[in-house]
C-alpha positions as CSV (number, residue, x, y, z in Angstrom):
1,X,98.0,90.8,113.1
2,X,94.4,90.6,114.1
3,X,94.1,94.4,114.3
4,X,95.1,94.6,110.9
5,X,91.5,95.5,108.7
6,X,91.2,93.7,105.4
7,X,91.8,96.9,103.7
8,X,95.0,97.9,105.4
9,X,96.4,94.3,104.6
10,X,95.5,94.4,100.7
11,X,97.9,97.7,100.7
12,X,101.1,96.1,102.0
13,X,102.0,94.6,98.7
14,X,102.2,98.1,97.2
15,X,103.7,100.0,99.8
16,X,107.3,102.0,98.7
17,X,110.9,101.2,100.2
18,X,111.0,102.6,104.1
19,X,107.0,102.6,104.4
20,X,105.3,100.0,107.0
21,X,101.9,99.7,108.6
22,X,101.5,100.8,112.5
23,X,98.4,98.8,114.0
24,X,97.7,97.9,117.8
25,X,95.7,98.7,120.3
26,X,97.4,102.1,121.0
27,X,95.8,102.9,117.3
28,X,92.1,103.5,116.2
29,X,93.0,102.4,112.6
30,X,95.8,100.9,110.8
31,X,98.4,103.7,110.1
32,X,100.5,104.0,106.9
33,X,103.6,106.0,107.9
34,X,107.3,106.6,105.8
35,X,110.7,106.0,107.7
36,X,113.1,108.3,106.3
37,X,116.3,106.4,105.4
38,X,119.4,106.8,108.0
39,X,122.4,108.5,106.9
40,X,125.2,106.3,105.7
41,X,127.2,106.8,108.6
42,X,124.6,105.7,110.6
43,X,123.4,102.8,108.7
44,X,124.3,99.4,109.8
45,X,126.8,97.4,108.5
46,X,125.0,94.1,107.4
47,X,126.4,93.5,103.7
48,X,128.4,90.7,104.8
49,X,126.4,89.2,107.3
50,X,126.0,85.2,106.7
51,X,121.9,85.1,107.2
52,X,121.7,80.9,106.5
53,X,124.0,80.4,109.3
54,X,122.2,82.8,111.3
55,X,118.7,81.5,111.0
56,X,120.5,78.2,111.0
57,X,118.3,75.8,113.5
58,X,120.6,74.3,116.1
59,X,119.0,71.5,118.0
């Protein structure tokens, strides 16, 4: 992200579960913000998904 400062970037290796850094151009500075974690009964259900063939390249 080339609106990302140098600063801003050194801190994603530290940042908690359900944190994430909001830059753009709708932003004067890189933003660190917390997403609170859905309910269970609205989380998706993902535990089985089969990621390989997913992200599998298909020609």
């Amino acid at each position: 992200m080339s609106s990302l400062d140098a600063v801003s970037r050194s801190n994603i290796p530290t940042l908690s579960p359900g944190q994430a850094v909001i830059t753009g151009v709708s932003f004067a500075q890189p933003v660190i913000v917390q997403i609170d974690k859905l309910d269970e009964k609205q989380q998706p259900d993902s535990s089985n998904s089969n990621l390989i063939e997913i992200w599998h390249f298909r020609e």
